[in-house]
DOKEFI-583097 format. One record per residue (C-alpha): z, y, x; residue in one letter; residue number from 1. Coordinates in steps of 0.05 Angstrom, whole numbers. Each point is the difference from the previous one (the first is absolute). Last residue first. Layout:
<atoms>
{{Z,Y,X},'A',NUM};
...
</atoms>
This chain:
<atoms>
{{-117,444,-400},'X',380};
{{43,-47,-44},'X',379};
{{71,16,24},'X',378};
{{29,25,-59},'X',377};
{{-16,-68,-42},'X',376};
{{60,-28,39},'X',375};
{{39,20,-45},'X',374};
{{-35,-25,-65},'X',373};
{{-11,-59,25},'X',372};
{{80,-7,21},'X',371};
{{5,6,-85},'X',370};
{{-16,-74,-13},'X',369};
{{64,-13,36},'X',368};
{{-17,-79,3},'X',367};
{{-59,-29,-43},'X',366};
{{39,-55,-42},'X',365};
{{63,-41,29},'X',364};
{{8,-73,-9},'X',363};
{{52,-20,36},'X',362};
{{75,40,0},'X',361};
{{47,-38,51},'X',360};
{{0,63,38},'X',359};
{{8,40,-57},'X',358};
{{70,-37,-27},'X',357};
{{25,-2,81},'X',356};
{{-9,71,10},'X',355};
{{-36,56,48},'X',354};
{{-70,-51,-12},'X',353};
{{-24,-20,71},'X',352};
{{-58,43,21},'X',351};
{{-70,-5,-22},'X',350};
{{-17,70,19},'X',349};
{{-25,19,-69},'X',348};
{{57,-41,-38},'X',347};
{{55,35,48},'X',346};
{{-28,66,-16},'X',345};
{{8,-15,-72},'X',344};
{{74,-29,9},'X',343};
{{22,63,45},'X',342};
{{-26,43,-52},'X',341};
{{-58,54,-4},'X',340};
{{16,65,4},'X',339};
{{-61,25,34},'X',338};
{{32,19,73},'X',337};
{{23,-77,-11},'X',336};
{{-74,-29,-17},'X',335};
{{-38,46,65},'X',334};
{{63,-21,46},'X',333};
{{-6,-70,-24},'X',332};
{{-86,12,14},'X',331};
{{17,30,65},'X',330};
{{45,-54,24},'X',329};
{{-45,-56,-19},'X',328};
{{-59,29,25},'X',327};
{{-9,52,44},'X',326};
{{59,-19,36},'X',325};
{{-12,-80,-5},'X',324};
{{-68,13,19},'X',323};
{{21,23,72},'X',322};
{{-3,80,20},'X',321};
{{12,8,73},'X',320};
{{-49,51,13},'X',319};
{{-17,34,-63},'X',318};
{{-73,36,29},'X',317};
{{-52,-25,-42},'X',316};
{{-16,-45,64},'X',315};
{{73,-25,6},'X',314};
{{-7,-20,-70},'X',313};
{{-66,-46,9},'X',312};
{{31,-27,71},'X',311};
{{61,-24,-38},'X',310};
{{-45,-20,-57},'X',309};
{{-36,-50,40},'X',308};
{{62,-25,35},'X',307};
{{32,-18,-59},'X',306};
{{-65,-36,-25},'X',305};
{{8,-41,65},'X',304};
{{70,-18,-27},'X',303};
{{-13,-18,-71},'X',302};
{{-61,-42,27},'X',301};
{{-65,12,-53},'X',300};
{{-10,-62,-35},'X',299};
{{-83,-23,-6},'X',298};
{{-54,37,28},'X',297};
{{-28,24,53},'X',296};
{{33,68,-4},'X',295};
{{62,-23,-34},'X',294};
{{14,0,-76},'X',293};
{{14,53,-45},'X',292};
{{-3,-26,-71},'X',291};
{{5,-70,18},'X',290};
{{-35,-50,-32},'X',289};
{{19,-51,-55},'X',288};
{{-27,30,-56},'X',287};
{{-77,8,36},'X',286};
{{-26,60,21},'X',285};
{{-39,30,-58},'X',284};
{{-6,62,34},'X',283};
{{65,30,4},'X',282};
{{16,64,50},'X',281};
{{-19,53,-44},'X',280};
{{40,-26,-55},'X',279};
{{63,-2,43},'X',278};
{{-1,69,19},'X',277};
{{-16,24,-65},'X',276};
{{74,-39,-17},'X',275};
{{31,34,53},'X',274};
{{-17,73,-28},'X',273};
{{20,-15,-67},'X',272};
{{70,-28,23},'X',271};
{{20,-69,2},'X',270};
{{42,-45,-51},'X',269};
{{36,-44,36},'X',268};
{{10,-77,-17},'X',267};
{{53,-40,38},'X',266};
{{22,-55,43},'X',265};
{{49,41,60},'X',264};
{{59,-16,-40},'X',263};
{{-9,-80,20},'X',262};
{{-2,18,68},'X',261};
{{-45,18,53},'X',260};
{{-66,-6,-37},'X',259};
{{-18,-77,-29},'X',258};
{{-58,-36,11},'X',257};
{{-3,6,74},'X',256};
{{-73,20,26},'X',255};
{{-5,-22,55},'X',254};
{{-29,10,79},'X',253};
{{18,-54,57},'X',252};
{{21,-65,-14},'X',251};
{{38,-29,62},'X',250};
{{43,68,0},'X',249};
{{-3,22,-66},'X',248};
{{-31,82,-10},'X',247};
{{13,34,-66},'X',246};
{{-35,28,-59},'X',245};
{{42,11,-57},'X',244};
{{-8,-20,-82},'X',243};
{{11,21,-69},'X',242};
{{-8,74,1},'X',241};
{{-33,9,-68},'X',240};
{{-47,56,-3},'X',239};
{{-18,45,-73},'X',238};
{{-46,50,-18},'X',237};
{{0,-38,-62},'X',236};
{{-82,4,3},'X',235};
{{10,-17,77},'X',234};
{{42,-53,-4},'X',233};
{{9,-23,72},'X',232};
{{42,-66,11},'X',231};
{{-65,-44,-7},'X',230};
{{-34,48,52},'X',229};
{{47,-22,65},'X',228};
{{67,41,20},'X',227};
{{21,-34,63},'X',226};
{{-14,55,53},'X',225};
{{38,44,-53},'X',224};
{{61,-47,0},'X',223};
{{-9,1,78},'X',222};
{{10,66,-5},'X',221};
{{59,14,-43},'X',220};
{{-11,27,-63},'X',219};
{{15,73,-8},'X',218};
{{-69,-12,-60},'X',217};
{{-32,71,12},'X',216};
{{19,14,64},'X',215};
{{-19,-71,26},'X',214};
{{-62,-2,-50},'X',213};
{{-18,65,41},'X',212};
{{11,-19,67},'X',211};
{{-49,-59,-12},'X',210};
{{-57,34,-32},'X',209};
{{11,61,68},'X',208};
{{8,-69,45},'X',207};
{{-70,-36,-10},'X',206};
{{-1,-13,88},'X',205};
{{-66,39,-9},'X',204};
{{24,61,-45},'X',203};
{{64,-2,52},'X',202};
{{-53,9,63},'X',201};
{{-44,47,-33},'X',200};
{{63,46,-24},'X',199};
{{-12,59,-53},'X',198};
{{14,-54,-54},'X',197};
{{66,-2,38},'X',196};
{{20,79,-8},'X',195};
{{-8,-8,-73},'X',194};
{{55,-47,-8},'X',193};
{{43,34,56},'X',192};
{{-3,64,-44},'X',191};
{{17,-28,-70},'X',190};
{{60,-30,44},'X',189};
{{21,57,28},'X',188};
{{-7,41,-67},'X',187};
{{37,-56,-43},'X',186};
{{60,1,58},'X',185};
{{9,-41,54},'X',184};
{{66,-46,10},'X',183};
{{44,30,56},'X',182};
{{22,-49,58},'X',181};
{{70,-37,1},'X',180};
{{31,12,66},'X',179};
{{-4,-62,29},'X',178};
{{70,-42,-13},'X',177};
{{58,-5,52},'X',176};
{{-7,-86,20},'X',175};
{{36,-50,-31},'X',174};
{{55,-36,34},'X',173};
{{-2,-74,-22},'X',172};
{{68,-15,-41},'X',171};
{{45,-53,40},'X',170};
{{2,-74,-12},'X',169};
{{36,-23,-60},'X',168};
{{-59,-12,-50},'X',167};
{{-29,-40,58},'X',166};
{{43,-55,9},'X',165};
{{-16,-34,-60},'X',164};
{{58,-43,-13},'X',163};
{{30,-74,19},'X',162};
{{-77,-17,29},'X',161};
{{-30,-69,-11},'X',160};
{{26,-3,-68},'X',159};
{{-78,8,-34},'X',158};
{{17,65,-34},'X',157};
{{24,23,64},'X',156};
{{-60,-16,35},'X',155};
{{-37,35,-50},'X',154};
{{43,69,5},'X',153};
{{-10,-7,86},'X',152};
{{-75,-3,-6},'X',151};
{{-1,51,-57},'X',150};
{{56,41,44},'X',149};
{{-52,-9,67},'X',148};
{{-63,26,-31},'X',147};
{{25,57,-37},'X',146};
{{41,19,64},'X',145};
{{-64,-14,37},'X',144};
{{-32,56,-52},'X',143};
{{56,50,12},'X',142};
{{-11,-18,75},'X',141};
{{-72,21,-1},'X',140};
{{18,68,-33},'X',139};
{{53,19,46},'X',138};
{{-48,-7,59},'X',137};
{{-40,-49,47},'X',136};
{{46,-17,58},'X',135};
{{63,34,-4},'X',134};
{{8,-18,-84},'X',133};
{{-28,-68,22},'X',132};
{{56,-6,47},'X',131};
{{59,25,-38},'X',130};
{{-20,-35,-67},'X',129};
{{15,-68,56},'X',128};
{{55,18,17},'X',127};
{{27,13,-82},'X',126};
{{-21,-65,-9},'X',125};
{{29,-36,61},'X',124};
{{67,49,-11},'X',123};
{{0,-33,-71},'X',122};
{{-19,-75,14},'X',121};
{{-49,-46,11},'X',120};
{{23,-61,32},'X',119};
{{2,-44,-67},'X',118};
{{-73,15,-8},'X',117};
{{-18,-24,71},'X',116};
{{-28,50,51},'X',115};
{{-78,-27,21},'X',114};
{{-31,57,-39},'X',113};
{{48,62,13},'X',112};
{{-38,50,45},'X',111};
{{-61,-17,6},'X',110};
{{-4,-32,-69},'X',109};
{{28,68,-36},'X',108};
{{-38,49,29},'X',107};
{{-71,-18,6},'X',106};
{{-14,-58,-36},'X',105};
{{48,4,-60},'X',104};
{{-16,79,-2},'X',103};
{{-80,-15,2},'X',102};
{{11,-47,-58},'X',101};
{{46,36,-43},'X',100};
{{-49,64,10},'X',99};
{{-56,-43,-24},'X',98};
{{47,-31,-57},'X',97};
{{9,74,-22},'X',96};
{{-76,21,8},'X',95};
{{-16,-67,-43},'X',94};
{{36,30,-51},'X',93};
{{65,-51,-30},'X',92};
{{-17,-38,-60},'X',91};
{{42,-62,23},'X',90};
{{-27,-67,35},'X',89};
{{-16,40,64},'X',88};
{{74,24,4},'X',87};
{{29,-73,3},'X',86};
{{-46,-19,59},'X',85};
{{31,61,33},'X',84};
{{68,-38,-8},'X',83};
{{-22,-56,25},'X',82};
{{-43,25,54},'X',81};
{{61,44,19},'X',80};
{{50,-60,-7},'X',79};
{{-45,-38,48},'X',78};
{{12,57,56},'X',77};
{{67,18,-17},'X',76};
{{17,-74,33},'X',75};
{{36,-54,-60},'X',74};
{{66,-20,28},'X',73};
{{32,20,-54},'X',72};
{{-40,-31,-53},'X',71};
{{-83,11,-29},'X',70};
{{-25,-54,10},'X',69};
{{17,-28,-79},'X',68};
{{52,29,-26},'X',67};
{{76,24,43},'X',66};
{{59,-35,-10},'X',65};
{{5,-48,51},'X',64};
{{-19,45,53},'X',63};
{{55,44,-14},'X',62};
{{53,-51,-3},'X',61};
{{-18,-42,59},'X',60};
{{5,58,44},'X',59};
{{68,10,-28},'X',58};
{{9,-66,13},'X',57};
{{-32,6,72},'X',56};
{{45,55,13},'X',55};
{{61,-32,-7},'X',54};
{{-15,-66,30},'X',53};
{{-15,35,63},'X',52};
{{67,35,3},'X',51};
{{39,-60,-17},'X',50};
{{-32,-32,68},'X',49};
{{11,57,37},'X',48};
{{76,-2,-25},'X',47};
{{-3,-78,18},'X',46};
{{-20,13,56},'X',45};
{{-72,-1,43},'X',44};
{{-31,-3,-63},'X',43};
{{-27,-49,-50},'X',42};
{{-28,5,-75},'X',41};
{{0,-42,-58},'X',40};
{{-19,7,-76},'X',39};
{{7,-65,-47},'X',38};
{{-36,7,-61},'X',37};
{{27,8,-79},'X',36};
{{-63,10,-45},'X',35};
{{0,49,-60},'X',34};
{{-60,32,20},'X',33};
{{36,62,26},'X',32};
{{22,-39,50},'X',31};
{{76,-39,-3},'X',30};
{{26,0,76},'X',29};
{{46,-50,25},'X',28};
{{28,8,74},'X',27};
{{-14,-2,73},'X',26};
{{32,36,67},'X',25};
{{-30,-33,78},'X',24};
{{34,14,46},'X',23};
{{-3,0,75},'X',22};
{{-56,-25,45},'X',21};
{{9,-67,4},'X',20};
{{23,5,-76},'X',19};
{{71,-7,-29},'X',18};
{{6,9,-78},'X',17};
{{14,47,-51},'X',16};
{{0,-2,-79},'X',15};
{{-5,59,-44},'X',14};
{{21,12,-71},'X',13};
{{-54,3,-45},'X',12};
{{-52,49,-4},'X',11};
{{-26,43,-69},'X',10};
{{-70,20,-27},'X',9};
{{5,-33,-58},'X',8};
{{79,-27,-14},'X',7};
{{27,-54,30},'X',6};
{{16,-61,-52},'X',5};
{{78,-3,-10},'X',4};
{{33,-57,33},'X',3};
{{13,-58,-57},'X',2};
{{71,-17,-18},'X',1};
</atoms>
């Protein structure tokens, strides 16, 4: 009768034999290809010897199956550009893959980049959360624990970890949260419109035309640094917020064809008072242009614009105010205090529909045609 064929993955029994040295242990091993090979391994005994063979089987076992270079005994260096490779390929923000970037080269390569994949455990995972937690923040090592569990979740597809490590490693602490600050009212914000037009340096630096599509729109800024002529429709009294400005190391200034998310595509419907605004400002400009551009020309920087209304506001006296509080809060605030929903609030802000059936609803018309008329109180 014929022995029975080993099965995938499975040893034989184990053969010794003297050495100079001690030991040495071998046996049959089928790989994961199907072939049967001979596996040896010495020691000073034949325990040591058994020992040896032990590990290199199972060893053999996880590098056998993993796919392509990517096995076992693959460094958390190459798995990163692998796995970070795999993120450029999908529709992902360039602000997310630059943050994937800087956290691959800062925190997790530094730390982790010559470990092998098989070597990577919990306590090495949760260590590691520890460290960037001490070093740069809760926030940083919520990103590295993005990082890390894609890194970890691919190598497990690929066999050359049992399980991604990650999803057992300890919750990062989060910090007590900022006292949440007080959206303006329609009389503050009437007032810090007019107050701008009042200031030389704004009026130069084009904030008070800027402020005002932020109040009137509650886009986000870079979606208003992005906003170019095509999108205006000045007869509908109309602006589609389509696009967001934002800064690519290597490539410097865009403007990324898409806002933050796929909720944040949509048409408004501005109030009176926005829409003179805007017809004051064109002059046959071209479609493709920017409707509030830099000083010399071209995209104006997100970030420096931030710092152009921060001095603008602290001038007209609201020290501390940021655009997001005059703008997006105010304007929900504004909506909610007028009874509009949840759902129209969420189409003005661009938010993530409050249900699976609306967020997977394309195609919408002008959203919460009524915010117009809301927002029409602040015309001054």
């Amino acid at each position: 009768m014929a022995r029975p064929s080993l099965d995938l993955g499975v040893g034989g029994k184990i053969f010794y034999s003297a050495t100079a040295k001690g030991s040495r242990a071998r046996c049959f091993y089928r790989d994961h290809d199907g072939v049967r090979r001979e596996v040896e391994r010495g020691g000073t005994s034949k325990a040591a010897a058994t020992r040896a063979l032990k590990l290199a089987l199972r060893d053999r076992l996880r590098v056998a199956v993993g796919d392509g270079d990517i096995t076992p005994e693959t460094t958390m260096k190459v798995l990163g550009e692998a796995w970070f490779a795999e993120q450029q390929k999908k529709d992902r923000s360039p602000n997310t893959l630059a943050a994937y970037r800087t956290t691959l080269d800062r925190h997790v390569y530094p730390a982790l980049g010559g470990v092998k994949a098989r070597q990577v455990t919990v306590g090495t995972a949760d260590r590691f959360f520890s460290a960037v937690t001490t070093k740069s923040g809760p926030g940083a090592a919520r990103i590295a624990r993005t990082v890390l569990s894609g890194m970890c979740a691919m190598a497990a597809r690929l066999d050359a970890m049992d399980r991604n490590v990650v999803r057992d490693a300890g919750q990062i602490t989060r910090p007590e949260p900022k006292p949440v600050s007080k959206a303006l009212g329609a009389a503050q914000l009437r007032q810090l419109r007019a107050l701008l037009t009042y200031d030389e340096r704004a009026r130069r630096r084009d904030i008070p035309d800027l402020v005002d599509m932020l109040i009137a729109t509650g886009a986000r800024i870079g979606e208003v640094c992005g906003i170019v002529w095509d999108a205006v429709d000045l007869d509908a009294g109309t602006v589609e917020i389509r696009s967001t400005v934002v800064r690519i190391t290597g490539q410097g200034l865009i403007n990324k064809p898409r806002p933050k998310s796929k909720a944040g595509h949509r048409l408004l419907l501005l109030p009176a008072w926005a829409v003179a605004m805007l017809r004051t400002r064109h002059h046959g400009q071209n479609s493709d242009e920017v409707v509030f551009p830099a000083q010399m020309g071209g995209l104006r920087d997100p970030s420096n614009t931030q710092a152009d209304i921060r001095d603008a506001v602290n001038d007209a006296g609201f020290p501390g105010l940021t655009s997001h509080l005059f703008g997006r809060r105010s304007v929900a605030t504004l909506l909610d205090g007028d009874g509009h929903t949840p759902r129209q609030i969420a189409d003005v802000l661009g938010h993530a529909n409050p249900s699976i059936t609306l967020s997977t609803y394309m195609g919408r018309k002008v959203s919460n045609p009524g915010a117009a008329e809301t927002l029409a109180v602040l015309a001054i």
